[in-house]
PDB file of N, CA, C, O and CB in Angstrom:
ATOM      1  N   UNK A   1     -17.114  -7.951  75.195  1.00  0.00           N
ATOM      2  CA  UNK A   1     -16.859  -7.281  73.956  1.00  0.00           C
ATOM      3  C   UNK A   1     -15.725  -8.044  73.262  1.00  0.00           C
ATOM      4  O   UNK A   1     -14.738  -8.389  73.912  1.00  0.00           O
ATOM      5  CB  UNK A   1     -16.505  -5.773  74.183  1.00  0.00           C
ATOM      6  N   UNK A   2     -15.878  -8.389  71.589  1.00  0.00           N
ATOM      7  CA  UNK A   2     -14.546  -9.291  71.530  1.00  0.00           C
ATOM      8  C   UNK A   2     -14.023  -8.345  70.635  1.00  0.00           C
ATOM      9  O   UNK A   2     -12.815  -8.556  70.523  1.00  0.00           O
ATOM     10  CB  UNK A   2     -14.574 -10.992  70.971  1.00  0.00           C
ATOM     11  N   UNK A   3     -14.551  -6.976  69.641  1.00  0.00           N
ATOM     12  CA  UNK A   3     -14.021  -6.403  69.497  1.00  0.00           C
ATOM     13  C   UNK A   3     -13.975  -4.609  69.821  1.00  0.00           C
ATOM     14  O   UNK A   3     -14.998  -4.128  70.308  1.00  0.00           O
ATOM     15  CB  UNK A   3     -14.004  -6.942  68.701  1.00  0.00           C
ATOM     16  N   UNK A   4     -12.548  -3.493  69.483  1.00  0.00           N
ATOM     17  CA  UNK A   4     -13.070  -2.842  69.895  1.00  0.00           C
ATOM     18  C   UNK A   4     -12.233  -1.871  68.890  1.00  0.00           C
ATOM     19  O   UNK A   4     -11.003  -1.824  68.887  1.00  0.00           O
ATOM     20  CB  UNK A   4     -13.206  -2.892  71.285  1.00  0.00           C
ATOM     21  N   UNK A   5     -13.501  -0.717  67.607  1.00  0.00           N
ATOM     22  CA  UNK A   5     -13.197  -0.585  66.719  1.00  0.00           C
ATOM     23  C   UNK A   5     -12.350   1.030  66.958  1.00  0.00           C
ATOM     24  O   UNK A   5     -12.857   1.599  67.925  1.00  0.00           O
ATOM     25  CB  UNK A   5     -14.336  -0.902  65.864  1.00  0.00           C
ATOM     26  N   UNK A   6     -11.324   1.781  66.375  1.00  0.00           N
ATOM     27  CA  UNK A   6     -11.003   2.908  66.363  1.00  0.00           C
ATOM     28  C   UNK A   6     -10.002   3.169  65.025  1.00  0.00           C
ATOM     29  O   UNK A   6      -9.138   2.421  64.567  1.00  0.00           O
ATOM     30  CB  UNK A   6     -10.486   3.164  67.689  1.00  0.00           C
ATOM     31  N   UNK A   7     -10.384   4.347  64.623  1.00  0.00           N
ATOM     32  CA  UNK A   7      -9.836   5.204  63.690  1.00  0.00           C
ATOM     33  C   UNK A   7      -8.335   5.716  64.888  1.00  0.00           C
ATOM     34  O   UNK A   7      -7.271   5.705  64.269  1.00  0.00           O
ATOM     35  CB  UNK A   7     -11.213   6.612  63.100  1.00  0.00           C
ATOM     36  N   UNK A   8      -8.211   6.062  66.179  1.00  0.00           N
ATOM     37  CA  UNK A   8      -6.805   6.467  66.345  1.00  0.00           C
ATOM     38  C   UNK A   8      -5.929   5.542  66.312  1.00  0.00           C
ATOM     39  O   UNK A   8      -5.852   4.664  67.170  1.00  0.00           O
ATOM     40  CB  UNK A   8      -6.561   7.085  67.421  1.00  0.00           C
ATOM     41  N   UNK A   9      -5.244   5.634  65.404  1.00  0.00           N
ATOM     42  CA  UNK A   9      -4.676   4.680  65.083  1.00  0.00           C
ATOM     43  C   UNK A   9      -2.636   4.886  65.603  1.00  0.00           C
ATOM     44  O   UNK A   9      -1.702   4.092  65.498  1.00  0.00           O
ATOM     45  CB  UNK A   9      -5.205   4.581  63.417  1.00  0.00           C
ATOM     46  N   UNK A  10      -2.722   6.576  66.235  1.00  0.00           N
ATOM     47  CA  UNK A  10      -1.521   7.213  66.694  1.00  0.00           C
ATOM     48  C   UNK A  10      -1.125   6.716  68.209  1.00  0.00           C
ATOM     49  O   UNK A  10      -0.127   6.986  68.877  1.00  0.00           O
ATOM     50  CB  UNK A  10      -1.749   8.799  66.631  1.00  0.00           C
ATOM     51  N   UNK A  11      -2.404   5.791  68.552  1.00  0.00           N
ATOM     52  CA  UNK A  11      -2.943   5.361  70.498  1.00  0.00           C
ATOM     53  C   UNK A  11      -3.075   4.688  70.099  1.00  0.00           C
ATOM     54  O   UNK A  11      -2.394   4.020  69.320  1.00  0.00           O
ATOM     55  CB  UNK A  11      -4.041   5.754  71.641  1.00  0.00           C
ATOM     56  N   UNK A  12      -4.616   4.553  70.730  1.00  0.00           N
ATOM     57  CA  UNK A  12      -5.275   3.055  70.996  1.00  0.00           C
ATOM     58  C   UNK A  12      -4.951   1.559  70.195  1.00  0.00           C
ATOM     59  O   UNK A  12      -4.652   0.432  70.589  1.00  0.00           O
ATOM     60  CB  UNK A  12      -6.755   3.271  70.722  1.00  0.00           C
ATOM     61  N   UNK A  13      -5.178   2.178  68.879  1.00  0.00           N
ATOM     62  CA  UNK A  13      -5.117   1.088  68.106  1.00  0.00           C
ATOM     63  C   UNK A  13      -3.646   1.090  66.806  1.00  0.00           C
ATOM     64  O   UNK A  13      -3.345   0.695  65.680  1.00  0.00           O
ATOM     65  CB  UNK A  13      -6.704   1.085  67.436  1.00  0.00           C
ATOM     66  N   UNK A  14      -3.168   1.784  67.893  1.00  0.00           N
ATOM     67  CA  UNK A  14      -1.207   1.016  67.373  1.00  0.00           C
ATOM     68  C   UNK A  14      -0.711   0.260  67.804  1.00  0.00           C
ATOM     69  O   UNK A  14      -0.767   0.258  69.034  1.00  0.00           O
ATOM     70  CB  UNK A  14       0.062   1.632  67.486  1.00  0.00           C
ATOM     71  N   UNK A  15      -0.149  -0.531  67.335  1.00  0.00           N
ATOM     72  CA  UNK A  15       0.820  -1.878  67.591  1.00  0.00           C
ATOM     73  C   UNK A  15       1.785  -2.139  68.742  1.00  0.00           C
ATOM     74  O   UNK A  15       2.117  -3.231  69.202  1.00  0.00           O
ATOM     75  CB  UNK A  15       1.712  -1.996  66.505  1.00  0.00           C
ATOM     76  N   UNK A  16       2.211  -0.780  69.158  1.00  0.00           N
ATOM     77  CA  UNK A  16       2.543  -0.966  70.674  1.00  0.00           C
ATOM     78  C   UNK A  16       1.867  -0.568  72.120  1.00  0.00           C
ATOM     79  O   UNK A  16       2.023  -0.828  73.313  1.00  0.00           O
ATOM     80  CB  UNK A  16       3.607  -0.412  70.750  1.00  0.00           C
ATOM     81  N   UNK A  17       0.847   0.386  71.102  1.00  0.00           N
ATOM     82  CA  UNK A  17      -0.541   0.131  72.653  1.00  0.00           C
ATOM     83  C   UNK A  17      -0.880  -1.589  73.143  1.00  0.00           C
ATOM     84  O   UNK A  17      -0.657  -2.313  74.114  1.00  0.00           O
ATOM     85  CB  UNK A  17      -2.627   0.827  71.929  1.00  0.00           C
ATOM     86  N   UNK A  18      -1.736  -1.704  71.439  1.00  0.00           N
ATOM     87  CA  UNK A  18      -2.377  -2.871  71.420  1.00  0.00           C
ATOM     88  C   UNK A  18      -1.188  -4.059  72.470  1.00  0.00           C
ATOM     89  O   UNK A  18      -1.620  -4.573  73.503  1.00  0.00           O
ATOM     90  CB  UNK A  18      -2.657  -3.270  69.588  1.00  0.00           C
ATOM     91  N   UNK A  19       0.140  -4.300  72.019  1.00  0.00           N
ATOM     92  CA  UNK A  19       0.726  -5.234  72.903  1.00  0.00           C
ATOM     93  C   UNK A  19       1.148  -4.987  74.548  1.00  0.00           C
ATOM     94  O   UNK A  19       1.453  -5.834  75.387  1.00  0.00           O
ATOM     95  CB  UNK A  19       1.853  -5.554  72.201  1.00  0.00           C
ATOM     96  N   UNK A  20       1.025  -3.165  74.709  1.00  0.00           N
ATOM     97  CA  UNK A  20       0.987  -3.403  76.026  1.00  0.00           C
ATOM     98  C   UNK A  20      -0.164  -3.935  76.679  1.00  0.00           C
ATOM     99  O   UNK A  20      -0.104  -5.001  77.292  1.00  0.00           O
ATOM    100  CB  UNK A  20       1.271  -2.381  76.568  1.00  0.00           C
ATOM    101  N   UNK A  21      -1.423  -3.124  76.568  1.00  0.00           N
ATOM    102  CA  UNK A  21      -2.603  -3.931  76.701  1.00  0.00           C
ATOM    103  C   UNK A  21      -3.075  -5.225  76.929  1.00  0.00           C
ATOM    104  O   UNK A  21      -3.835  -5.607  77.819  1.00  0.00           O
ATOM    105  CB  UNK A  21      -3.010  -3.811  75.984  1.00  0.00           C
ATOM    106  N   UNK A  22      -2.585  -5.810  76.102  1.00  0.00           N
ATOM    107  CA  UNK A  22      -2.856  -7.132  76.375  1.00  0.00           C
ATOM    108  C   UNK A  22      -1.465  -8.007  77.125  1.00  0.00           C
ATOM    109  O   UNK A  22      -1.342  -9.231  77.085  1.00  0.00           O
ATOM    110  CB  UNK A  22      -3.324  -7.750  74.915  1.00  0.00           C
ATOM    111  N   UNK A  23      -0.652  -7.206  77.683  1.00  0.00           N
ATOM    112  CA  UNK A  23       0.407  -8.058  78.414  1.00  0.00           C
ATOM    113  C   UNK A  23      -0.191  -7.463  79.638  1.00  0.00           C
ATOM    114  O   UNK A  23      -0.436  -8.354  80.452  1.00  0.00           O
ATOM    115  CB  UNK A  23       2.193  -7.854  78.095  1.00  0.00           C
ATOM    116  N   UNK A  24      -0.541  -6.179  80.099  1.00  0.00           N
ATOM    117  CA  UNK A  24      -1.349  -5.916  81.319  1.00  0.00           C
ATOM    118  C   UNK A  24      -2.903  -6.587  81.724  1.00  0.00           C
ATOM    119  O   UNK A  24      -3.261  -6.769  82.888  1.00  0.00           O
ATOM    120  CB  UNK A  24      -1.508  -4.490  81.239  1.00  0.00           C
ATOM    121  N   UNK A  25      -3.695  -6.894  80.572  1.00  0.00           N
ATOM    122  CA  UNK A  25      -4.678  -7.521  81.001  1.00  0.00           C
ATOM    123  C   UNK A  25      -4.439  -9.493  81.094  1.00  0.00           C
ATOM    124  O   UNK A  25      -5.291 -10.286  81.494  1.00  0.00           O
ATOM    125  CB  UNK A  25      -5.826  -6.925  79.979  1.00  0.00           C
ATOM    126  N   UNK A  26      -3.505  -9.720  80.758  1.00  0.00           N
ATOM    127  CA  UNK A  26      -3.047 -11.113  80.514  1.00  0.00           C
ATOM    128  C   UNK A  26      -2.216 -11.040  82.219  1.00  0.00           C
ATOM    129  O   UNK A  26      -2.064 -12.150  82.730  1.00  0.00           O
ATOM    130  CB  UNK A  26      -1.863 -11.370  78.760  1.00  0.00           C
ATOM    131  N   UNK A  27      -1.845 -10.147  82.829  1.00  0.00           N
ATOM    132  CA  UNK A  27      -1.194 -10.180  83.943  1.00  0.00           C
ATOM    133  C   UNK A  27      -2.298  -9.896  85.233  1.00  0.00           C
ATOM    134  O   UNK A  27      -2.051 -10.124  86.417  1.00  0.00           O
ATOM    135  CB  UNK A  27      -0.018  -9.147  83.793  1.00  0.00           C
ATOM    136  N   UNK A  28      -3.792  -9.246  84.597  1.00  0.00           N
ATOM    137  CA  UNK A  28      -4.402  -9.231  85.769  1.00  0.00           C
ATOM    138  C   UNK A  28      -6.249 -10.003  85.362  1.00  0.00           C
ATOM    139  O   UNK A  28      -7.399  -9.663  85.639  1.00  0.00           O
ATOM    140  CB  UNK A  28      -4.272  -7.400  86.364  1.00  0.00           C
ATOM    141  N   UNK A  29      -5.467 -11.410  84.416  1.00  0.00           N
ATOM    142  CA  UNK A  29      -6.885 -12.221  84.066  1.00  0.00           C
ATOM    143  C   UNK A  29      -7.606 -11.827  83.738  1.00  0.00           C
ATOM    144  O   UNK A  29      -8.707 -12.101  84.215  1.00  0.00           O
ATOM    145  CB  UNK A  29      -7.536 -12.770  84.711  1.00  0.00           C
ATOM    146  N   UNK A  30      -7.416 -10.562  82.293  1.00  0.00           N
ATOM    147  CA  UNK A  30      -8.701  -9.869  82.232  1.00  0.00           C
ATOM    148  C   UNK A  30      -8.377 -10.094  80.468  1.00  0.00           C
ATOM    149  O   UNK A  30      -7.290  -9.918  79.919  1.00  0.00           O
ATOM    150  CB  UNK A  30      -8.887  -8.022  83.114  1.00  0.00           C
ATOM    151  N   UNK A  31      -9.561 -10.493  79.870  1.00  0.00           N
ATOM    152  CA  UNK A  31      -9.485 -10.555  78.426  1.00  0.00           C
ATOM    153  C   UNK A  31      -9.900  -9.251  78.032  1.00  0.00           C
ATOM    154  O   UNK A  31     -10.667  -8.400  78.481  1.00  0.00           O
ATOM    155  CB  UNK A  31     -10.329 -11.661  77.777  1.00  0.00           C
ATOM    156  N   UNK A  32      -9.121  -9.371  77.015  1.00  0.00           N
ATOM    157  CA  UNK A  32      -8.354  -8.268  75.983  1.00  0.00           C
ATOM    158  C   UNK A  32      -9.177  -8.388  74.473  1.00  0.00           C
ATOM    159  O   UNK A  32      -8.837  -9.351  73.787  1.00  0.00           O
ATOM    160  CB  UNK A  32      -6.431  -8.746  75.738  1.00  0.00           C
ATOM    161  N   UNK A  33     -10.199  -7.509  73.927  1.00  0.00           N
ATOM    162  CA  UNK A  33     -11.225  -7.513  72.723  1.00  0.00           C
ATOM    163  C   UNK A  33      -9.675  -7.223  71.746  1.00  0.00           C
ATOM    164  O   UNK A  33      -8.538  -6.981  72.152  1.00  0.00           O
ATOM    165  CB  UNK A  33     -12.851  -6.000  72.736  1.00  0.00           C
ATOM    166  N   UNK A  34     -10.005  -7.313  70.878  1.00  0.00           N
ATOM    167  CA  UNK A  34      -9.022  -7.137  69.549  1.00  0.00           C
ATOM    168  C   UNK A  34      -9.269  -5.822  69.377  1.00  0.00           C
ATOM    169  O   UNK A  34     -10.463  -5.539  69.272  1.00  0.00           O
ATOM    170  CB  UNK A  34      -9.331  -8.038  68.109  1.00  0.00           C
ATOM    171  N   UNK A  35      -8.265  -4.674  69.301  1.00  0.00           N
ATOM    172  CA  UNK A  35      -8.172  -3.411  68.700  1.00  0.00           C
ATOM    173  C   UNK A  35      -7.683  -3.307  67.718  1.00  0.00           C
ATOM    174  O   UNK A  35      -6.509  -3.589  67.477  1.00  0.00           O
ATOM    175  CB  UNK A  35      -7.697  -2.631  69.244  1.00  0.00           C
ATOM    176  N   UNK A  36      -8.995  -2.611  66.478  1.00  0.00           N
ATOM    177  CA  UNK A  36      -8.492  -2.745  65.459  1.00  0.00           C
ATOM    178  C   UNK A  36      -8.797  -1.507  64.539  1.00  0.00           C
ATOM    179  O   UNK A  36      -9.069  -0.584  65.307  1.00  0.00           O
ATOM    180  CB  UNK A  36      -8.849  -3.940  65.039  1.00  0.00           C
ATOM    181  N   UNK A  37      -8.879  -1.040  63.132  1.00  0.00           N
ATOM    182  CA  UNK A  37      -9.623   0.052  62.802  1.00  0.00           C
ATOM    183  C   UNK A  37     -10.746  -0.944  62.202  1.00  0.00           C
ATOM    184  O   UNK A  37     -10.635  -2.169  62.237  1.00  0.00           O
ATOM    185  CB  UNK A  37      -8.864   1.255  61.793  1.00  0.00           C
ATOM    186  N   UNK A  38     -12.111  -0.079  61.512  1.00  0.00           N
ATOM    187  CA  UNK A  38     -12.999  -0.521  60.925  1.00  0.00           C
ATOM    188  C   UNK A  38     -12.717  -1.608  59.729  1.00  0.00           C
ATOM    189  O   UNK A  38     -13.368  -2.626  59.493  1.00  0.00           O
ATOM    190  CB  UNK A  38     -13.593   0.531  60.603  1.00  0.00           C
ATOM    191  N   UNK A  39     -11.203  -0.949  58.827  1.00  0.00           N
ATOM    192  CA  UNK A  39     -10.879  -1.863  57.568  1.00  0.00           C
ATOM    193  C   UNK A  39     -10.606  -2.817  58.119  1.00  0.00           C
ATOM    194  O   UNK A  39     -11.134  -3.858  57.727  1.00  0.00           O
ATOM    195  CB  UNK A  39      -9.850  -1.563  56.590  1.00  0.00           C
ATOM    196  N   UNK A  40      -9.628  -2.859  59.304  1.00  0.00           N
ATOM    197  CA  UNK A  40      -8.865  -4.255  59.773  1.00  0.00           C
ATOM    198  C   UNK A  40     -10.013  -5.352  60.051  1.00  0.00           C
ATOM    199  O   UNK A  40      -9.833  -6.561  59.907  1.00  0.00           O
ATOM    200  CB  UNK A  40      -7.884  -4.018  61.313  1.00  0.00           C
ATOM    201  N   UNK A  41     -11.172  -4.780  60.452  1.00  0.00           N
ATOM    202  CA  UNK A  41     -12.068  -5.920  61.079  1.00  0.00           C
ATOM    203  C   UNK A  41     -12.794  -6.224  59.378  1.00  0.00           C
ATOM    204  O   UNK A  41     -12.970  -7.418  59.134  1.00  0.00           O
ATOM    205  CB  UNK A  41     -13.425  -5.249  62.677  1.00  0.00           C
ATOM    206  N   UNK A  42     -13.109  -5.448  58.504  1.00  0.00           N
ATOM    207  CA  UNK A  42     -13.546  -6.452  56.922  1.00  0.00           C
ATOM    208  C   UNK A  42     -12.538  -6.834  56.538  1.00  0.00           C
ATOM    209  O   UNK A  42     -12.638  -7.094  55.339  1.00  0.00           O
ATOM    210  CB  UNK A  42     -14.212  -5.788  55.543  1.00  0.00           C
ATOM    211  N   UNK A  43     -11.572  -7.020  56.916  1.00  0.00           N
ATOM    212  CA  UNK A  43     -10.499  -7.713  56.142  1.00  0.00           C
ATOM    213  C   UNK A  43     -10.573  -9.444  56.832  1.00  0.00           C
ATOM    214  O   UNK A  43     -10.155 -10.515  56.390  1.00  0.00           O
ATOM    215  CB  UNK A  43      -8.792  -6.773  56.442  1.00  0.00           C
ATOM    216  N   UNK A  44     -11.230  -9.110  57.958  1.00  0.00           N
ATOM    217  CA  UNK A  44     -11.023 -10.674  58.640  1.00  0.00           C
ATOM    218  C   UNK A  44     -12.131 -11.625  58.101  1.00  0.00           C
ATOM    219  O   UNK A  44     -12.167 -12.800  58.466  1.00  0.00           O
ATOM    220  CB  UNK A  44     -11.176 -10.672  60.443  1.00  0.00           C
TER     221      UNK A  44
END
Protein backbone atom coordinates (compact mmCIF):
# COMPACT_ATOMS: atom_id res chain seq x y z
CA UNK A 1 0.00 0.00 0.00
CA UNK A 2 1.88 3.35 -0.73
CA UNK A 3 -0.92 5.26 0.39
CA UNK A 4 -3.22 5.41 3.29
CA UNK A 5 -6.21 7.91 3.09
CA UNK A 6 -8.13 9.39 6.44
CA UNK A 7 -10.37 12.20 7.35
CA UNK A 8 -9.04 11.74 11.34
CA UNK A 9 -7.03 14.02 11.14
CA UNK A 10 -7.04 14.46 15.48
CA UNK A 11 -4.89 10.56 15.17
CA UNK A 12 -3.94 8.86 12.48
CA UNK A 13 -3.28 11.36 10.12
CA UNK A 14 -1.63 14.19 12.37
CA UNK A 15 1.75 15.23 12.14
CA UNK A 16 2.89 13.67 15.23
CA UNK A 17 1.24 10.26 14.70
CA UNK A 18 2.37 10.28 11.15
CA UNK A 19 6.27 10.88 12.53
CA UNK A 20 5.99 8.43 15.19
CA UNK A 21 4.96 5.83 12.78
CA UNK A 22 7.32 6.02 10.59
CA UNK A 23 10.32 6.23 13.17
CA UNK A 24 8.76 2.80 14.56
CA UNK A 25 8.38 1.19 11.24
CA UNK A 26 11.90 2.58 10.01
CA UNK A 27 13.20 0.81 13.36
CA UNK A 28 11.55 -2.53 12.59
CA UNK A 29 12.22 -2.50 8.40
CA UNK A 30 8.82 -2.08 7.73
CA UNK A 31 7.68 0.61 5.07
CA UNK A 32 5.51 3.22 6.06
CA UNK A 33 2.42 4.24 3.09
CA UNK A 34 2.05 8.09 3.34
CA UNK A 35 -0.86 9.21 5.71
CA UNK A 36 -2.68 11.67 4.41
CA UNK A 37 -6.40 13.15 4.08
CA UNK A 38 -8.18 12.77 0.62
CA UNK A 39 -7.26 16.76 -0.27
CA UNK A 40 -3.60 16.15 0.69
CA UNK A 41 -3.31 13.28 -1.84
CA UNK A 42 -5.02 15.85 -5.04
CA UNK A 43 -2.83 18.26 -4.08
CA UNK A 44 0.19 15.96 -5.03
Amino acid sequence: MDYLLSWNCKHIASGRVRKVMQSINDSLGIHTPVVCTPEELMEV
